[in-house]
SEPA-743740 format. One record per residue (C-alpha): residue number from 1; chain; x, y, z; residue in one letter. Coordinates in steps of 0.02 Angstrom, whole numbers, plus 50000, padded with zeros to 5 digits. Each point is the difference from the previous one (the first is absolute). Layout:
BEGIN
pos:NUM | unit:A | u:X | v:Y | w:Z | code:A
...
***
This chain:
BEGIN
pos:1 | unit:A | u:54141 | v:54142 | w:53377 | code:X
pos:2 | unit:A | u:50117 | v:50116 | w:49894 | code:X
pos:3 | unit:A | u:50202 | v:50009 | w:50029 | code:X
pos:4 | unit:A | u:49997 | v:50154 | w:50098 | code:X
pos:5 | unit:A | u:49890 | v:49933 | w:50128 | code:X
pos:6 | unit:A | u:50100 | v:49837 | w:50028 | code:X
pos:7 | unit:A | u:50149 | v:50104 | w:49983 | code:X
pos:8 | unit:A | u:49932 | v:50090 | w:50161 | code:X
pos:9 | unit:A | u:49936 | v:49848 | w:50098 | code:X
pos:10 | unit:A | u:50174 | v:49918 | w:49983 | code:X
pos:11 | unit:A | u:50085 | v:50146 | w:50102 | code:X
pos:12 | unit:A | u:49926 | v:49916 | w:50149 | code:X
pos:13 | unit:A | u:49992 | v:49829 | w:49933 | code:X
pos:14 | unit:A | u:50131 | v:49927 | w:50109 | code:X
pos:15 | unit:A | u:49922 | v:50046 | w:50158 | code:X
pos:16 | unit:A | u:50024 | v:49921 | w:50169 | code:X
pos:17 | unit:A | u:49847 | v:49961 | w:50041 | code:X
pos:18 | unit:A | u:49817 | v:49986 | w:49953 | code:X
pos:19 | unit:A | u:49875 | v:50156 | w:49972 | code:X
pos:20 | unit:A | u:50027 | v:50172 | w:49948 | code:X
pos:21 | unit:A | u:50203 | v:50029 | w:49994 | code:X
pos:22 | unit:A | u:50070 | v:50117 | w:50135 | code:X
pos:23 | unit:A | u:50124 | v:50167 | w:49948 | code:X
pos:24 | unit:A | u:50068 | v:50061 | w:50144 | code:X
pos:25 | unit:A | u:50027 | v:50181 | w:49989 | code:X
pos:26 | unit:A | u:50221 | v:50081 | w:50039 | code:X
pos:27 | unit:A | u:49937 | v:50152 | w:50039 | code:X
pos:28 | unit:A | u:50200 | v:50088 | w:49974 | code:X
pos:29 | unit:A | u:50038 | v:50120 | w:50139 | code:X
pos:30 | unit:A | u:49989 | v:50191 | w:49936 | code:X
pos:31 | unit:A | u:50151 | v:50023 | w:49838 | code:X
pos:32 | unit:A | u:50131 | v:50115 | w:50019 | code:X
pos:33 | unit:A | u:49963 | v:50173 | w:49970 | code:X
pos:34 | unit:A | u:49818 | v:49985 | w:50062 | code:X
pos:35 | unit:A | u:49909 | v:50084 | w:50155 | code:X
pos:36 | unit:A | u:50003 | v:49862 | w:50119 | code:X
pos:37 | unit:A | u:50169 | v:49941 | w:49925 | code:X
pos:38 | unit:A | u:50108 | v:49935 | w:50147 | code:X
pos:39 | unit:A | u:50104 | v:49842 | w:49963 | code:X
pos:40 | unit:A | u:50128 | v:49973 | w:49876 | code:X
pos:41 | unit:A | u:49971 | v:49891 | w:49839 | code:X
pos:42 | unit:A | u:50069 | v:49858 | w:50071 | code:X
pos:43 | unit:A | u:49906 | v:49997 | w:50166 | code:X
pos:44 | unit:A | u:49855 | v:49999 | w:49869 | code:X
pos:45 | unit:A | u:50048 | v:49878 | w:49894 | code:X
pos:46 | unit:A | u:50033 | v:49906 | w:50161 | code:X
pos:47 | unit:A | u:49824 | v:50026 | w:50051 | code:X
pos:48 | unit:A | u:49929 | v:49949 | w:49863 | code:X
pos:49 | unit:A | u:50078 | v:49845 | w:49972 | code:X
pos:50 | unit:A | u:49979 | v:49929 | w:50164 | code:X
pos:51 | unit:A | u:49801 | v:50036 | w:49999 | code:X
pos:52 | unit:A | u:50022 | v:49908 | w:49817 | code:X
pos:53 | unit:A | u:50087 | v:49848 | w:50099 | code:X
pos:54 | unit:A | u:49855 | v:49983 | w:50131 | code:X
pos:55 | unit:A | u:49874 | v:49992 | w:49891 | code:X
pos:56 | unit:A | u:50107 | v:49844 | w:49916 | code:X
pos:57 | unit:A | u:49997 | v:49943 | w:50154 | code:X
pos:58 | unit:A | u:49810 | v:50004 | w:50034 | code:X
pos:59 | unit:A | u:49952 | v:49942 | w:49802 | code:X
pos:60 | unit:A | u:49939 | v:50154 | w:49938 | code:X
pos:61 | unit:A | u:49971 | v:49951 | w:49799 | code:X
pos:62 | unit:A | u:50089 | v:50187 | w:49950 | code:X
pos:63 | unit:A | u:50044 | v:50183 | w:50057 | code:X
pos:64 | unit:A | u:49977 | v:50160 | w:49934 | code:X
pos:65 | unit:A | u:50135 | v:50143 | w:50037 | code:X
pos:66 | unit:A | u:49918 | v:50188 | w:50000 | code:X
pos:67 | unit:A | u:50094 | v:50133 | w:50070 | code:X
pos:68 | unit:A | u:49833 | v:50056 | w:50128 | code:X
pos:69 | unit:A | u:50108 | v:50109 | w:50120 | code:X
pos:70 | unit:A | u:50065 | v:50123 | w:49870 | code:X
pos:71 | unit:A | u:49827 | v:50102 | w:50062 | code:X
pos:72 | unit:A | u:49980 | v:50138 | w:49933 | code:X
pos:73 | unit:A | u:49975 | v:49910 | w:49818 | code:X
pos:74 | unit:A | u:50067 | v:50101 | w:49843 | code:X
pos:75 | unit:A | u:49946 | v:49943 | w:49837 | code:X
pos:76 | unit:A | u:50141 | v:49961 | w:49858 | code:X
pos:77 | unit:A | u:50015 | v:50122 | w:49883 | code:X
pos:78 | unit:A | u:50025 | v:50156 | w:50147 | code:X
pos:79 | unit:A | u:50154 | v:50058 | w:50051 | code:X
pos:80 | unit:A | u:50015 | v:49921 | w:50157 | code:X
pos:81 | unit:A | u:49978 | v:49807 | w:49940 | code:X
pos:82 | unit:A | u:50194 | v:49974 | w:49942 | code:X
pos:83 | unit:A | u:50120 | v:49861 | w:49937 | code:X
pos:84 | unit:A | u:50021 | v:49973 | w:50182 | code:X
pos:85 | unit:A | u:49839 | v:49928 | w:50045 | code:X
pos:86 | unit:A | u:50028 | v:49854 | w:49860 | code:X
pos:87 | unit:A | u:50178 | v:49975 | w:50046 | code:X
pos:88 | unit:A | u:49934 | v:49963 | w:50169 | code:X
pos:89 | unit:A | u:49842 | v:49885 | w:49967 | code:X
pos:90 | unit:A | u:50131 | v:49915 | w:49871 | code:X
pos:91 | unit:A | u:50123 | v:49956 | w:50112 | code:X
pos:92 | unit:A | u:49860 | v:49967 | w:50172 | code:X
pos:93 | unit:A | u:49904 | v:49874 | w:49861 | code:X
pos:94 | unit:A | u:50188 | v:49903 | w:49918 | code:X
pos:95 | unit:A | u:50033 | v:49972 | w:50195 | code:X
pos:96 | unit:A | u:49810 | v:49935 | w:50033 | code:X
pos:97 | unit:A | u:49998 | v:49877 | w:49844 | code:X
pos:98 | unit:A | u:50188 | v:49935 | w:50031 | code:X
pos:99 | unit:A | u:49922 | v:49962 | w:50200 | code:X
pos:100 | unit:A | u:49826 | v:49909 | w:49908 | code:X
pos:101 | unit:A | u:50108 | v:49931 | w:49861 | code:X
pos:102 | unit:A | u:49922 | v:49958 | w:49851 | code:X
pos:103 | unit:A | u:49849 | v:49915 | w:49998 | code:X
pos:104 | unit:A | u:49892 | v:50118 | w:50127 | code:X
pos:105 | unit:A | u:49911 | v:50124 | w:49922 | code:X
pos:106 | unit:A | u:50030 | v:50173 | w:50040 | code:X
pos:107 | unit:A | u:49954 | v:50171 | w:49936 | code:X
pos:108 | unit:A | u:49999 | v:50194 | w:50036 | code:X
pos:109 | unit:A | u:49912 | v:50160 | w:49995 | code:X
pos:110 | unit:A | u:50070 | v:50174 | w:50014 | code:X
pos:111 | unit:A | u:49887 | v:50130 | w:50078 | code:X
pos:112 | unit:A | u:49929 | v:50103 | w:49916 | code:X
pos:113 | unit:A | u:49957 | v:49938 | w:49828 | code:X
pos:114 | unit:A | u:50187 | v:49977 | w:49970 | code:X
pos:115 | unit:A | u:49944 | v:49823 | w:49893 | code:X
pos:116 | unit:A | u:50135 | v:50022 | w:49851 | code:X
pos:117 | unit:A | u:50118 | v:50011 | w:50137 | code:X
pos:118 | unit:A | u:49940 | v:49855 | w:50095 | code:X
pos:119 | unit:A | u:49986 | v:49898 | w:49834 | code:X
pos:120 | unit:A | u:50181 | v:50037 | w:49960 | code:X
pos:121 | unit:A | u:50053 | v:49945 | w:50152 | code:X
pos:122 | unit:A | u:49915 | v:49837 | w:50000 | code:X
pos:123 | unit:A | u:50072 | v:49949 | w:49864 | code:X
pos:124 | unit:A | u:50159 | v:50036 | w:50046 | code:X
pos:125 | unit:A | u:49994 | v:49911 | w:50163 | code:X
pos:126 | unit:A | u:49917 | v:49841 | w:49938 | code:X
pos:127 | unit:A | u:49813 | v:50055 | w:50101 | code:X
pos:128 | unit:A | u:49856 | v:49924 | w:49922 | code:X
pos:129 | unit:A | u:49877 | v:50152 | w:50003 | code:X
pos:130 | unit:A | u:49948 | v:50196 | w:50017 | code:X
pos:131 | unit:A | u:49827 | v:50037 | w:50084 | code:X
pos:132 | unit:A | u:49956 | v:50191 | w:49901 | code:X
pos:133 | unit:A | u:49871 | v:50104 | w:50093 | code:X
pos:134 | unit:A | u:49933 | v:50111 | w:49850 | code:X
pos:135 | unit:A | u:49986 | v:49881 | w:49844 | code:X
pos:136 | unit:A | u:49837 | v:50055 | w:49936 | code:X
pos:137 | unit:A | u:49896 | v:50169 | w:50051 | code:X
pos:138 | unit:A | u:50058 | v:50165 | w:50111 | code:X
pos:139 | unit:A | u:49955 | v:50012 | w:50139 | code:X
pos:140 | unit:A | u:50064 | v:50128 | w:50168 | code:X
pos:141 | unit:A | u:50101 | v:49908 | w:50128 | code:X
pos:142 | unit:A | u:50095 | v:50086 | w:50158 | code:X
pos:143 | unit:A | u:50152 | v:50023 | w:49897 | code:X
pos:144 | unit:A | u:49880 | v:50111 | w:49867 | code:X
pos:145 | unit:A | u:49927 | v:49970 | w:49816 | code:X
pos:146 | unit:A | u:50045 | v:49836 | w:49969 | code:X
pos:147 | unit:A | u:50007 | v:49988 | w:49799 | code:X
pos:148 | unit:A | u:49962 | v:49786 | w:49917 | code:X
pos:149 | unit:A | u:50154 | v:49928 | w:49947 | code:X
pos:150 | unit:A | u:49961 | v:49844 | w:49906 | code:X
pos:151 | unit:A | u:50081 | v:50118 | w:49815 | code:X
pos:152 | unit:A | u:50101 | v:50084 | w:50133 | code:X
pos:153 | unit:A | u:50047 | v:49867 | w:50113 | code:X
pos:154 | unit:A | u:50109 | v:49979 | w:49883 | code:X
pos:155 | unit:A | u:50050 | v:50158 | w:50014 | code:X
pos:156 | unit:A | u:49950 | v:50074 | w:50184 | code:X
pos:157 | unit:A | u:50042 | v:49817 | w:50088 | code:X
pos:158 | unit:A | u:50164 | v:49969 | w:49924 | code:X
pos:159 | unit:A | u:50081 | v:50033 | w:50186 | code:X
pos:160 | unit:A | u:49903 | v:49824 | w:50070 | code:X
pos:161 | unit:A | u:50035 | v:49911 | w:49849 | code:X
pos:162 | unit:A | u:50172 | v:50049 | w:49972 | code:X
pos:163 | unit:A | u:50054 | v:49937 | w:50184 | code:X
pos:164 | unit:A | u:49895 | v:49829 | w:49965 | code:X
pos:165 | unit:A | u:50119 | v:49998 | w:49840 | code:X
pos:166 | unit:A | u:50154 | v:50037 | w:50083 | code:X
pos:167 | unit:A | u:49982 | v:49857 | w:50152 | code:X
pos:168 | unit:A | u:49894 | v:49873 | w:49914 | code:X
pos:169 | unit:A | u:49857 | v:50032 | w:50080 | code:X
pos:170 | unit:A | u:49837 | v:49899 | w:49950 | code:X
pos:171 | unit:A | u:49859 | v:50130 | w:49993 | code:X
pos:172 | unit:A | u:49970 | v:50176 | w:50046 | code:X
pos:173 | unit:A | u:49831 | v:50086 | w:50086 | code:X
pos:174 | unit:A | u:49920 | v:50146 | w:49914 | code:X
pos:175 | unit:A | u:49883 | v:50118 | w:50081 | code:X
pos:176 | unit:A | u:49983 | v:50116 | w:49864 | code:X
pos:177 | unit:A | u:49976 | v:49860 | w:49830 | code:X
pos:178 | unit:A | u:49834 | v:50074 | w:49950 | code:X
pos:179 | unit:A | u:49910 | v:50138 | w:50038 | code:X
pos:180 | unit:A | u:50060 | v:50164 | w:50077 | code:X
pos:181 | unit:A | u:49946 | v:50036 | w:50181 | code:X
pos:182 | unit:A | u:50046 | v:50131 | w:50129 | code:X
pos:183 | unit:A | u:50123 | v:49933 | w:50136 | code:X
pos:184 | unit:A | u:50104 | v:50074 | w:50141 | code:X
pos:185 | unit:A | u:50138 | v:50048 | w:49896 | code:X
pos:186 | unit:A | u:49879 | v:50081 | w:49870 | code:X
pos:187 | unit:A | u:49942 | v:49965 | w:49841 | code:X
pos:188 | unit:A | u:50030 | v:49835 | w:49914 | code:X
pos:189 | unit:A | u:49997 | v:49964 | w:49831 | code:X
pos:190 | unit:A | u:49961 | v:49831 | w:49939 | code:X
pos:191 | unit:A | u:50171 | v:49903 | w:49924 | code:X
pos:192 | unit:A | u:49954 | v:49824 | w:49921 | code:X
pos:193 | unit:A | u:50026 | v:50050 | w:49821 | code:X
pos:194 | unit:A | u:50154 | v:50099 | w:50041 | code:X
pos:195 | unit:A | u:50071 | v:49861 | w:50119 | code:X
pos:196 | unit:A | u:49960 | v:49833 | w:49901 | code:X
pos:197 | unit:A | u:50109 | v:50103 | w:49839 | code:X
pos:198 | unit:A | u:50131 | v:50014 | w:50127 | code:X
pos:199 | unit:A | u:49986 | v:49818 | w:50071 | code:X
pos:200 | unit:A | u:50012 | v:49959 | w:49813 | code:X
pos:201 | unit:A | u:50148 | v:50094 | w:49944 | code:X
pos:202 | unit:A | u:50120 | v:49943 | w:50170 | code:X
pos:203 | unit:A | u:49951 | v:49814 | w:49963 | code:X
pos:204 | unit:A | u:49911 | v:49990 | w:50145 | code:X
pos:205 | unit:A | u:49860 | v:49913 | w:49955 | code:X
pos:206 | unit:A | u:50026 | v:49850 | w:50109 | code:X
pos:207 | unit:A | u:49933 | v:50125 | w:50158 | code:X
pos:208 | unit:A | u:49835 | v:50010 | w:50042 | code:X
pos:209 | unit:A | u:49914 | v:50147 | w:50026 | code:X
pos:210 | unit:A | u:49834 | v:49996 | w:50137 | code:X
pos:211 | unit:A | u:49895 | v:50150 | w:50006 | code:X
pos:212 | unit:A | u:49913 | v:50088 | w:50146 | code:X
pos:213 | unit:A | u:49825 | v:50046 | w:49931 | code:X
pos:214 | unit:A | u:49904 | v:50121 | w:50111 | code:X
pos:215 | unit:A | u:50171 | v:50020 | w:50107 | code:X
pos:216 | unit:A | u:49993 | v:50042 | w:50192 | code:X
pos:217 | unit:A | u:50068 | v:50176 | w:50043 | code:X
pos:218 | unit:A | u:49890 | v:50059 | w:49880 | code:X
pos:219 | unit:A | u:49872 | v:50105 | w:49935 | code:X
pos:220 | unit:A | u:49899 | v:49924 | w:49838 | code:X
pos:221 | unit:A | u:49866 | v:50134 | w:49980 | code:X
pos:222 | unit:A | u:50062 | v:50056 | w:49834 | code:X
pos:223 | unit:A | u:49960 | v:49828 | w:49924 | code:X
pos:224 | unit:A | u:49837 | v:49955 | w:50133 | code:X
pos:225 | unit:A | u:49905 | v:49957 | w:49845 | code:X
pos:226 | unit:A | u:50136 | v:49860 | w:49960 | code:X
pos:227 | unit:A | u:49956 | v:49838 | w:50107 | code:X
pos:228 | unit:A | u:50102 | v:49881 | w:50070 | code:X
pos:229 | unit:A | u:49972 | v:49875 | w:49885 | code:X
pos:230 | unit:A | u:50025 | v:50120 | w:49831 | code:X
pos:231 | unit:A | u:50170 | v:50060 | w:50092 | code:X
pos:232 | unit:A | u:50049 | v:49812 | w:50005 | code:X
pos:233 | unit:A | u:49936 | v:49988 | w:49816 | code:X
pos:234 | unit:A | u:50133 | v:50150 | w:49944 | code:X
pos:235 | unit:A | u:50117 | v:49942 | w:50114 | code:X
pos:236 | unit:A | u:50006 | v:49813 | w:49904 | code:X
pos:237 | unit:A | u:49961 | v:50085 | w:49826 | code:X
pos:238 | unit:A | u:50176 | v:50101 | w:50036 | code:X
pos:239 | unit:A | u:50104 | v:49824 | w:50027 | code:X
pos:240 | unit:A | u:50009 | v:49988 | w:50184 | code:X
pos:241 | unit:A | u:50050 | v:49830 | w:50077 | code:X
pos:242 | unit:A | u:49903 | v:50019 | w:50184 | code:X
pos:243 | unit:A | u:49881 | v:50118 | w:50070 | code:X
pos:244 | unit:A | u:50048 | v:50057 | w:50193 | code:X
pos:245 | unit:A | u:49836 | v:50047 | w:50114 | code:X
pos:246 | unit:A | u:50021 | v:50089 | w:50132 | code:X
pos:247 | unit:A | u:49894 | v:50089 | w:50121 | code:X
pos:248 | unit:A | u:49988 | v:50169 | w:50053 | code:X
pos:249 | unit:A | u:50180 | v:50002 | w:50079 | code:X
pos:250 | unit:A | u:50154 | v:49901 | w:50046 | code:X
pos:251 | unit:A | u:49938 | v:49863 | w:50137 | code:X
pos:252 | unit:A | u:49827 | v:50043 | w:49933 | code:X
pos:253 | unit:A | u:49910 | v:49845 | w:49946 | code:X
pos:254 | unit:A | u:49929 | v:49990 | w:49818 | code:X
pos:255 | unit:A | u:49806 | v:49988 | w:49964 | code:X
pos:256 | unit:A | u:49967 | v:49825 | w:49992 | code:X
pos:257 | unit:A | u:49873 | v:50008 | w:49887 | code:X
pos:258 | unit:A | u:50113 | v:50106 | w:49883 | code:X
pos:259 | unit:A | u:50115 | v:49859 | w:49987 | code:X
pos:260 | unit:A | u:49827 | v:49897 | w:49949 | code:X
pos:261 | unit:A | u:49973 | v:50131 | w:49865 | code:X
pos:262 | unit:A | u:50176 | v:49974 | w:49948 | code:X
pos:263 | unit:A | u:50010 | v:49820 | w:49986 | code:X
pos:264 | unit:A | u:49845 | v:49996 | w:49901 | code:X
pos:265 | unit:A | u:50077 | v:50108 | w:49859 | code:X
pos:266 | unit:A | u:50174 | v:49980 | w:50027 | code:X
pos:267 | unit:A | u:50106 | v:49898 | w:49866 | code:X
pos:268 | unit:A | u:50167 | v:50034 | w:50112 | code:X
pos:269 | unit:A | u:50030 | v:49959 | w:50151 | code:X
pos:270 | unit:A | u:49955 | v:50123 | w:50162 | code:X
pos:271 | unit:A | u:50114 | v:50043 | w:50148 | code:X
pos:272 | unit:A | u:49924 | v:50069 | w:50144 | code:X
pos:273 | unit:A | u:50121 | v:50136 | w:50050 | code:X
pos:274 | unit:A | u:49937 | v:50069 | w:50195 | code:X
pos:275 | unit:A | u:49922 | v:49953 | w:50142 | code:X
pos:276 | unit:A | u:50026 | v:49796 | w:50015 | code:X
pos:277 | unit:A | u:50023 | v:49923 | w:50145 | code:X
pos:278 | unit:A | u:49996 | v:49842 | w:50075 | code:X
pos:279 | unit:A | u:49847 | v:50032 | w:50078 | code:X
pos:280 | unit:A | u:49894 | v:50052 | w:49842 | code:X
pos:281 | unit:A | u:50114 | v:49910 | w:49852 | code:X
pos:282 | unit:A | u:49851 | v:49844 | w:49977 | code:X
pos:283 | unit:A | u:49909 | v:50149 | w:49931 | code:X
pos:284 | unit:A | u:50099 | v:50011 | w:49850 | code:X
pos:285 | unit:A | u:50005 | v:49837 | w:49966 | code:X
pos:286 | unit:A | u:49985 | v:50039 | w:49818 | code:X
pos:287 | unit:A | u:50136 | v:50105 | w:49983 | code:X
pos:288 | unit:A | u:50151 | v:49942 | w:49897 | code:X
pos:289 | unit:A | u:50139 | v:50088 | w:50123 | code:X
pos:290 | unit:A | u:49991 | v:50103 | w:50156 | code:X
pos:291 | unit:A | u:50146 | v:50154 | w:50013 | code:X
pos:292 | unit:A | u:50028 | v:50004 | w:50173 | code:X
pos:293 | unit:A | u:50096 | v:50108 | w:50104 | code:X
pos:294 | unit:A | u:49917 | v:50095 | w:50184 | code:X
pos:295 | unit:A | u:49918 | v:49813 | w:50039 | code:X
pos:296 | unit:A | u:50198 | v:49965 | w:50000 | code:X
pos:297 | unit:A | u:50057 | v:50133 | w:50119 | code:X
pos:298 | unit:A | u:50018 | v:50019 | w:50188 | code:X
pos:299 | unit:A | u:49802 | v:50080 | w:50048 | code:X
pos:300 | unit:A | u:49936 | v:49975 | w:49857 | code:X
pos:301 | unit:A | u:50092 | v:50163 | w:49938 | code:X
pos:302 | unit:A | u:50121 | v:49991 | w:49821 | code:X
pos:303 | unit:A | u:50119 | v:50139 | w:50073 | code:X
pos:304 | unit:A | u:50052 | v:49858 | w:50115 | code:X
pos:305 | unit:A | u:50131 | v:49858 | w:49999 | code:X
pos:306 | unit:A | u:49915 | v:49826 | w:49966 | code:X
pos:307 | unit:A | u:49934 | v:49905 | w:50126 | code:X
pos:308 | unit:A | u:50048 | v:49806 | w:49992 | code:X
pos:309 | unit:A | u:49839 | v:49966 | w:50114 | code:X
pos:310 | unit:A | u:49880 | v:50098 | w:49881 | code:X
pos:311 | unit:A | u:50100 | v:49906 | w:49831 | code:X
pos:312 | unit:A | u:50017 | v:49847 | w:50079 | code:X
pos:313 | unit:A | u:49778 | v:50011 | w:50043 | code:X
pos:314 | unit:A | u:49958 | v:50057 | w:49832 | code:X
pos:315 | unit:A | u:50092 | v:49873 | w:49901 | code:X
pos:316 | unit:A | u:49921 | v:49858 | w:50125 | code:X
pos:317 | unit:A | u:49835 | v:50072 | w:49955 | code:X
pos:318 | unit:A | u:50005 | v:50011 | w:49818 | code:X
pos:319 | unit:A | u:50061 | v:49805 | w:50003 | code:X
pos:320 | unit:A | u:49863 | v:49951 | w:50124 | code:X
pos:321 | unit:A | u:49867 | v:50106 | w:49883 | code:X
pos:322 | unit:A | u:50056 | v:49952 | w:49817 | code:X
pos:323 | unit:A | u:50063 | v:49831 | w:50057 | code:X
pos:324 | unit:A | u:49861 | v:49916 | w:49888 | code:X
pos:325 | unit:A | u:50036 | v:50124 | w:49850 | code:X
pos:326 | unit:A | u:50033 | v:49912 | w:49840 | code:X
***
């Protein structure tokens, strides 16, 4: 098995408990300056941390900060994605990792595409990872043209990365690594060469990056001749450390037998990022990590506070089901 895959599989080494580790998804309440923006930075940071310090409580294995409510998405590089956003995920993500404390691992994603940023920012808050939507291929989301970023990510990312940087974040996610696609915010250009440069020249090599490949919100008609399995292929070929499956949606479950395809061809590890549940998690059994976030939430819903009853079932579940995993 090379470095980089251990490398990967040791983010989640120090799990809890048996089975597939758990990330428990801080969805931060909308940022200042956007749409739905009605709290202060502190009643956010607030938030945050104390949705960070009940999943402690309930031995989730990691958590992943994204900043969902800031709907409508704007893509880095336009006018209206400033310094602001990244001061705020920067500050939200130092307060999340000093509540954790060292040894959980934690990482974040800036919507849309914003992976430099996000990568930056794990680093400098100590987080672990950055999960990057667009690594390899375009494709259209509901933000637009979604342009790859694995030679950009490093260029078209830097938001993600640079707030990993800045709290010590563990990882990042990545929607747009490889691959452009066609989101809701528009057109999005693929960013892994781009963003690994970047990762390189901040020294933030220590922070994973996990890809989405086929990412929900989506649409992947411009590269329908590109499987699933020659996306993951690129994806890997580019230096990712995880793929992230999703399904069609947030709470949308992933194709199971996608995740089969994966596994079979896959030399890093996969995250399934929508859709799990305590009722349907034994389906994923060979997953390396589930994201989770609406399973979390009060009806089932991630615009909602948690729910200690729907944390406290899930968690009880995974140990009864992986309680003979090796």
């Amino acid at each position: 098995m090379s470095a980089t895959v251990m490398m990967t599989r040791n983010v989640f080494a120090s799990g809890r408990h048996r089975g597939p580790a758990v990330v428990g998804m801080v969805h931060a309440l909308a940022l200042p300056g956007t749409p739905r923006s009605s709290c202060t930075i502190d009643r956010i940071v607030e938030q945050a941390c104390a949705e960070a310090r009940t999943y402690m409580a309930h031995g989730v294995d990691a958590v992943l900060v994204e900043n969902m409510h800031d709907t409508p998405y704007v893509q880095p590089g336009s006018r209206m994605m400033g310094p602001d956003t990244v001061a705020c995920m920067t500050r939200i993500c130092a307060e999340v990792r000093r509540e954790i404390g060292d040894r959980v691992p934690a990482g974040v994603q800036v919507l849309a595409s914003a992976n430099r940023e996000a990568l930056a920012v794990a680093l400098a808050t100590g987080f672990d990872f950055v999960r990057v939507e667009n690594f390899v291929f375009a494709h259209v989301a509901d933000e637009g043209w979604i342009d790859a970023c694995a030679g950009p990510l490093l260029r078209a990312n830097r938001e993600a990365l640079a707030v990993a940087l800045a709290t010590g974040f563990d990882f990042v996610r990545v929607e747009n690594f490889v691959f452009a696609h066609v989101a809701d915010e528009g057109w999005i250009d693929a960013c892994a060469g781009p963003l690994l440069r970047y990762r390189k020249s901040i020294g933030a090599e220590s922070i994973r990056i996990f890809a989405d490949i086929k990412k929900k919100h989506a649409s992947h008609a411009v590269t329908g001749d590109t499987s699933l399995e020659d996306t993951a292929r690129a994806a890997e070929f580019f230096g990712t450390d995880g793929l992230v499956l999703t399904g069609r949606a947030t709470g949308d479950p992933a194709d199971v037998d996608q995740l089969r395809r994966l596994k079979a061809v896959s030399r890093v590890p996969v995250l399934i990022g929508s859709g799990i549940a305590a009722t349907n998690l034994h389906q994923y059994a060979l997953a390396d990590a589930f994201i989770v976030g609406s399973a979390f939430k009060a009806e089932g819903q991630w615009q909602n506070p948690i729910c200690e009853k729907n944390l406290g079932d899930f968690m009880r579940k995974h140990r009864d089901t992986f309680k003979s995993c090796q």
